[in-house]
C-alpha positions in Angstrom: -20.4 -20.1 -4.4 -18.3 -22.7 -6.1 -17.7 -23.3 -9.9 -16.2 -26.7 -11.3 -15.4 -25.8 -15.4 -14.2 -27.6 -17.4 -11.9 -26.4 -19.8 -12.2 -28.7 -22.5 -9.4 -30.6 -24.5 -8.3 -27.5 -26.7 -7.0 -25.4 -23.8 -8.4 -21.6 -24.3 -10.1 -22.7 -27.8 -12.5 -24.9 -25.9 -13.1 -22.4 -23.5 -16.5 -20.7 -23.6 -17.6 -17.4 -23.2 -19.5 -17.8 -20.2 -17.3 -19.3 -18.3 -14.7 -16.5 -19.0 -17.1 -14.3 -17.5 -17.6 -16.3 -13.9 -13.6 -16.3 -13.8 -13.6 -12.7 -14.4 -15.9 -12.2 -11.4 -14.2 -14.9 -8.6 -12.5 -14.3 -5.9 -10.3 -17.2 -5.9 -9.1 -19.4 -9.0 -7.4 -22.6 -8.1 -6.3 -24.7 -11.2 -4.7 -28.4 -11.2 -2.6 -30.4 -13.6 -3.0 -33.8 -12.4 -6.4 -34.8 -14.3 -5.0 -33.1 -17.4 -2.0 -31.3 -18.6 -2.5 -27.0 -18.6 -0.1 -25.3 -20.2 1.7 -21.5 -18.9 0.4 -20.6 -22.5 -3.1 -21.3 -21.7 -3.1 -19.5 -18.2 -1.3 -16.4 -19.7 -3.9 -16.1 -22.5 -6.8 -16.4 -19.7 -5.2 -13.7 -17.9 -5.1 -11.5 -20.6 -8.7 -12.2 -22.1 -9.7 -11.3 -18.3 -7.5 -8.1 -17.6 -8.6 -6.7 -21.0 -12.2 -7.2 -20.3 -12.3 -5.6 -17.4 -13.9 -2.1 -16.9 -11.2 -1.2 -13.7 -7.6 -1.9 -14.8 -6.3 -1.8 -11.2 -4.2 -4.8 -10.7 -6.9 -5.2 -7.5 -9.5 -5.8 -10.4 -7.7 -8.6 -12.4 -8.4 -12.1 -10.9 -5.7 -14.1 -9.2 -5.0 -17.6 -10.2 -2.9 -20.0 -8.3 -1.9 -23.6 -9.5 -2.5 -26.3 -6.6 -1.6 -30.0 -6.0 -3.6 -33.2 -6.3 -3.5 -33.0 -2.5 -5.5 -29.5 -2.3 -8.5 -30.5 -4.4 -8.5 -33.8 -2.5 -8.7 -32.3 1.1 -10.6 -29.3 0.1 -11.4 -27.9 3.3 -9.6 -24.7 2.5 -12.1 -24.7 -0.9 -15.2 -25.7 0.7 -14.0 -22.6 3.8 -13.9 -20.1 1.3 -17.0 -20.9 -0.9 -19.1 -20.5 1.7 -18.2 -16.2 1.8 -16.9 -15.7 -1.8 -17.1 -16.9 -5.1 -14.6 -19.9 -6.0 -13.6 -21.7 -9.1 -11.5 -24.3 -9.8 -10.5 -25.0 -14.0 -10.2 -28.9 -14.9 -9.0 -30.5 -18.3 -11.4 -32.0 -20.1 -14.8 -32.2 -18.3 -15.1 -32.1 -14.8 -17.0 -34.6 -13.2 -15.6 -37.0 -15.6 -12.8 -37.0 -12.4 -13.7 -39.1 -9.3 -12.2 -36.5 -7.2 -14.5 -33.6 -8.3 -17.9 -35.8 -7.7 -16.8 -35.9 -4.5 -15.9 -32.6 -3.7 -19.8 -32.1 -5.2 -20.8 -34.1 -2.7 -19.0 -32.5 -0.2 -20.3 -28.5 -0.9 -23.8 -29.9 -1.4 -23.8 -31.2 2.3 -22.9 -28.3 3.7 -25.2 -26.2 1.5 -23.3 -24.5 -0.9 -24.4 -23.5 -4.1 -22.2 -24.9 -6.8 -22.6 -25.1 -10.6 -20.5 -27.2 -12.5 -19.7 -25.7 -16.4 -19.4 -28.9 -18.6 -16.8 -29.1 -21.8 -15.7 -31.6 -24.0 -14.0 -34.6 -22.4 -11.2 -36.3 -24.2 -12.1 -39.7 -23.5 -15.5 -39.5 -25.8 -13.8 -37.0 -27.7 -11.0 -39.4 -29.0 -13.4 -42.4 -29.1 -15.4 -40.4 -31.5 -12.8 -39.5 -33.7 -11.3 -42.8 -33.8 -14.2 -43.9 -35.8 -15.6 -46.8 -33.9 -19.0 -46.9 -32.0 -19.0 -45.7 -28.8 -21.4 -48.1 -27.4 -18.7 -50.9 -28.7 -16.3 -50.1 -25.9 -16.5 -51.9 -22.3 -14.5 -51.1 -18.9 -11.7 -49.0 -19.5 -8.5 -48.7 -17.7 -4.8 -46.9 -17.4 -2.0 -48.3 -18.1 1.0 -46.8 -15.3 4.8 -47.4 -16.2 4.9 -50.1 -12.9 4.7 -53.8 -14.6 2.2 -54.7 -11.7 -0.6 -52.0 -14.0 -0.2 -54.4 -16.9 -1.5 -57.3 -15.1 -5.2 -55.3 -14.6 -4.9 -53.6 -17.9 -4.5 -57.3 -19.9 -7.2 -58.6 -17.7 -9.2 -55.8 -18.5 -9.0 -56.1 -22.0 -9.5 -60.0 -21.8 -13.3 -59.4 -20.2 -13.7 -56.5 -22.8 -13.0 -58.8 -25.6 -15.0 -62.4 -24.5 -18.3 -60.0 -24.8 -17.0 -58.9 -27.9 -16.4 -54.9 -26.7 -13.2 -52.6 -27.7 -10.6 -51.5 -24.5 -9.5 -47.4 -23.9 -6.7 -47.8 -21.9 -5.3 -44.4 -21.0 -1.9 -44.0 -20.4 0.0 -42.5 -17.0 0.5 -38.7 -16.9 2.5 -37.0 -14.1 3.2 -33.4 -13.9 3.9 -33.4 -10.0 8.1 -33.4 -8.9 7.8 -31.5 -6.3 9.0 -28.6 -8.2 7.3 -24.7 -8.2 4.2 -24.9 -10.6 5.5 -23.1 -13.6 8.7 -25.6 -13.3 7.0 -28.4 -13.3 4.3 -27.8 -16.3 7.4 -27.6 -19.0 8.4 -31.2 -18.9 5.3 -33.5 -17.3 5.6 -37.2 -17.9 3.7 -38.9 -20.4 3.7 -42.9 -20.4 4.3 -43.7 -24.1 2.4 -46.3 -26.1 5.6 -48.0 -27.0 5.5 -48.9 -23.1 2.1 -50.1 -23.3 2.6 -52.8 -26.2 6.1 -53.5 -24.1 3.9 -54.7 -21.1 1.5 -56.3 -22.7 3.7 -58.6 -24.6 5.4 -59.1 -20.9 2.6 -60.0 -19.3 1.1 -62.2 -22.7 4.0 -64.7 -21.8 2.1 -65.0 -18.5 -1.6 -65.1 -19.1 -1.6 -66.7 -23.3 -5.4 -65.3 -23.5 -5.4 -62.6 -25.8 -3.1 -63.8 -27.8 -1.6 -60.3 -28.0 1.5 -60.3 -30.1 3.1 -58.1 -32.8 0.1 -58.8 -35.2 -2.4 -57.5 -33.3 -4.5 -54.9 -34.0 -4.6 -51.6 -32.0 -5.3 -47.4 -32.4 -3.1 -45.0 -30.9 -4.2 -41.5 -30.4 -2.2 -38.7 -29.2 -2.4 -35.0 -28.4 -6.3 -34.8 -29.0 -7.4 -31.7 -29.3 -4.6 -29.8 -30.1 -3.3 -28.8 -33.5 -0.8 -31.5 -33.9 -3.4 -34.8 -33.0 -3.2 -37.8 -34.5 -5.0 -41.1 -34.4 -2.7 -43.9 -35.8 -4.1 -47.6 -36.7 -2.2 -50.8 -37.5 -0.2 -53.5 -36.1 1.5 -53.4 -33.0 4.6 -54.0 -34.3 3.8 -50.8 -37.1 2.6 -49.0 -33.8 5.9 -49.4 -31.6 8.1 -48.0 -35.3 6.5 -44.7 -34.5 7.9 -41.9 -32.3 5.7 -40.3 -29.8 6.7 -37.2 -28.7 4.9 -35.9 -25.6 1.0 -36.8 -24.9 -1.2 -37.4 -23.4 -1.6 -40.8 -25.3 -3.8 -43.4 -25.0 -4.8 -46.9 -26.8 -7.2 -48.5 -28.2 -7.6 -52.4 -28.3 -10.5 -53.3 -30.6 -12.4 -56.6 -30.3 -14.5 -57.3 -33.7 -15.0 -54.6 -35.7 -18.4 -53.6 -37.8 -17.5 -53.2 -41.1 -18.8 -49.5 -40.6 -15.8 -48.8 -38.2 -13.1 -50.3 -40.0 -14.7 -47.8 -43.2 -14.0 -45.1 -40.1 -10.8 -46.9 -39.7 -9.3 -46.5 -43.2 -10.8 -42.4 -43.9 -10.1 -41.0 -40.2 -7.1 -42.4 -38.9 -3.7 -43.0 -40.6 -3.9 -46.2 -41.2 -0.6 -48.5 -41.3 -2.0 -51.9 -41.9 -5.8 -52.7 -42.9 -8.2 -53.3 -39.8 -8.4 -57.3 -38.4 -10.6 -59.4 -36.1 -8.4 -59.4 -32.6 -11.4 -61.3 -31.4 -10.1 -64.0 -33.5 -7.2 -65.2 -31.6 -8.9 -65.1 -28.1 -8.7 -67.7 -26.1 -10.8 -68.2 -23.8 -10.8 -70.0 -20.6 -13.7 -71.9 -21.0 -13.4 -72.8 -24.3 -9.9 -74.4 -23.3 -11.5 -76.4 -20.5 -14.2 -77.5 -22.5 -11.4 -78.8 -25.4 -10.2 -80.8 -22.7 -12.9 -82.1 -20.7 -15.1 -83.2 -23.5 -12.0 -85.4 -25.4 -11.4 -86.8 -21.5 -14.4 -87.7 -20.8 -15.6 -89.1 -24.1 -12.4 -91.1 -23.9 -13.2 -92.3 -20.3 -16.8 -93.5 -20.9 -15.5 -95.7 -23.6 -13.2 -97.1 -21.7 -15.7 -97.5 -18.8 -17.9 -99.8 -21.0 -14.9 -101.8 -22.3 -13.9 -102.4 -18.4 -17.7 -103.3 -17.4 -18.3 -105.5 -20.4 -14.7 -107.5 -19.9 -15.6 -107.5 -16.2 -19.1 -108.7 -16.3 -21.8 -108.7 -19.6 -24.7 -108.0 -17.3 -22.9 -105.1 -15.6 -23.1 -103.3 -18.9 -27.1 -103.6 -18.7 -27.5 -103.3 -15.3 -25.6 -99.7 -15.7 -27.3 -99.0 -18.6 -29.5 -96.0 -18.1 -26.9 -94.4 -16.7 -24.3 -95.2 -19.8 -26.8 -94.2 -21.7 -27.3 -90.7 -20.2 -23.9 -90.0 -19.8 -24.1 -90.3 -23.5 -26.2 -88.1 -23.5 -24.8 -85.1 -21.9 -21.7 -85.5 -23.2 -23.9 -85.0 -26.6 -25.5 -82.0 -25.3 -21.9 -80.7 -23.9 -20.8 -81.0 -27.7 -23.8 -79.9 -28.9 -24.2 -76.4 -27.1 -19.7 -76.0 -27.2 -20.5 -75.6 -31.0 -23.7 -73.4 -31.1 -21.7 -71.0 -28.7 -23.7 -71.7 -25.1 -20.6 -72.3 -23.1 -22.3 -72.2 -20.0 -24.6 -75.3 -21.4 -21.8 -76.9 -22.4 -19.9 -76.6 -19.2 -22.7 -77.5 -17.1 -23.5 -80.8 -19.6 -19.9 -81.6 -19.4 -20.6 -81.8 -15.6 -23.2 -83.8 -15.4 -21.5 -86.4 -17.6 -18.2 -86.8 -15.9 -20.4 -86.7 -12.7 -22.3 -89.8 -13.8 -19.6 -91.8 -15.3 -17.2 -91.2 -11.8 -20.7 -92.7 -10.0 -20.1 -96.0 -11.1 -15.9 -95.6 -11.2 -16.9 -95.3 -7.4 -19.1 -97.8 -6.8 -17.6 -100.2 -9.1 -13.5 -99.6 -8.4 -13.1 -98.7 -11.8 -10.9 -96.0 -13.2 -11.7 -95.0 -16.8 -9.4 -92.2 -17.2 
């Protein structure tokens, strides 16, 4: 029998009942720190809640618990080996199967038949999205953001999609509690990516991309230490953001695109709120909409010019091209038309058409109008 519990983002205050009981009667306890920081106070406090409870107070009664590598849970053989003859449980931050490595481990046990349950808990990604204030169903793709440069570039362009359909960016920050050391070493200093490094890189890779716009007046959230006694969410400007010391994590960031007036109420009462809430989407720039300021200037430019060449050239040219003038006209119209009513894609695919029609006669004609 294998269980997957999750141990919620409040260490042994998120852990239920019920699941105290199944550790009390495993055979084998593995727990991890690489999907989420667990602290020696939060095993010691397990192990006493499960000595105490038990009826035999030989050490041979009390469950043994052993700390394992990324690399364990990932092979899993020696899990899967054991699960088949004894009972097995392995504790996770946050909620389990939120972890890509634990559906697959699911996967796994269910093909080779055995039984597994998986104990759910609270996961700190809806956890801090909900206390942020802002809707979940608001926020797109999310992403982390790891200390290597090369991370920014998919965390700005992940945040660039989010915002052109008008949907807020998580970006979680890189935690790392694996240096080789003994477990118990290791868990008293992990590494926690700070948000100050996170505005850093993005600024870096701004200079790069110009899309976003993301400078020193944008506006983000930064929560830290969910779940434990000393949280906070923080909103304002980066540049109020990067004043702020962050000590320890884990910490992650929130990019908003527009906000409803509902969440930046949320905004101002749940978070501590440095500067008031603004529209990021504002300052977008999108790719398209640069193209299309380009093309459509061009190419109005370049049919006037073609019927100033034509007419100079021959008067009866002009007429005998004149349906085709005339719906270049046209589309360019349309190209303008659906560029100011939002439809992009219309606009682009006018824009098209036009410069399609007046390079037809540039062709067939030897004339270059732009």
């Amino acid at each position: 029998m294998l269980y997957i519990i999750g141990i919620g983002i409040s260490e042994f205050e998120s852990l239920s009942l019920g699941s105290i009981e199944i550790i009390k009667n495993c055979d084998f306890i593995y727990l991890e720190r690489f999907t989420g920081f667990i602290s020696n106070d939060f095993l010691n406090k397990l192990k006493d809640e499960t000595r105490k409870n038990s009826n035999d107070n030989s050490s041979d009664s009390n469950p043994e618990f052993k700390f394992v590598k990324r690399w364990f849970i990932e092979d899993g053989r020696e899990i899967l080996q054991k699960a088949n003859n004894s009972m097995v449980c392995i504790l996770v931050y946050g909620d389990p199967l939120v972890a890509t490595t634990y559906n697959e481990l699911l996967v796994r046990a269910k093909k080779r038949s055995i039984e597994v349950r998986v104990i759910h808990s609270s996961s700190g990604i809806l956890s801090l999205i909900g206390e942020s204030g802002l809707q979940p169903y608001k926020f797109g793709k999310m992403v982390t953001m790891m200390d290597d440069p090369m991370s920014s570039i998919t965390v700005y362009n992940t945040i660039y999609d989010n915002m052109c359909i008008g949907l807020h960016t998580l970006v979680l920050t890189e935690y790392n509690n694996d240096d080789g050391k003994s477990d118990f070493e290791s868990s008293s200093n992990p590494f926690f990516l700070s948000p100050q490094r996170v505005f850093e890189l993005l600024l870096e890779r701004e200079k790069e991309m110009r899309l976003i716009n993301f400078s020193l007046q944008t506006f983000g959230l930064v929560a830290s230490k969910l779940g434990r006694k000393d949280s906070s969410i923080i909103s304002g400007k980066i540049e109020s953001l990067m004043k702020i010391e962050y000590v320890g994590g884990p910490n992650s960031v929130i990019i908003p695109a527009a906000l409803h007036f509902t969440e930046e109420d949320s905004i101002r009462n749940l978070t501590k709120m440095l500067d008031s809430p603004t529209n990021n989407q504002n300052n977008l720039s999108r790719m398209a909409n640069r193209m299309l300021d380009k093309y459509i200037p061009n190419a109005k430019v370049a049919l006037s010019n073609l019927i100033t060449m034509m007419k100079s050239k021959d008067s009866d040219l002009t007429n005998d091209y004149q349906l085709v003038l005339e719906n270049a006209e046209n589309y360019l119209s349309d190209a303008q038309n659906f560029y100011n009513l939002g439809k992009i894609e219309l606009a682009i695919l006018s824009i098209g058409y036009a410069e399609g029609l007046i390079d037809s006669i540039r062709f067939q004609k030897n004339m270059n109008p732009w």
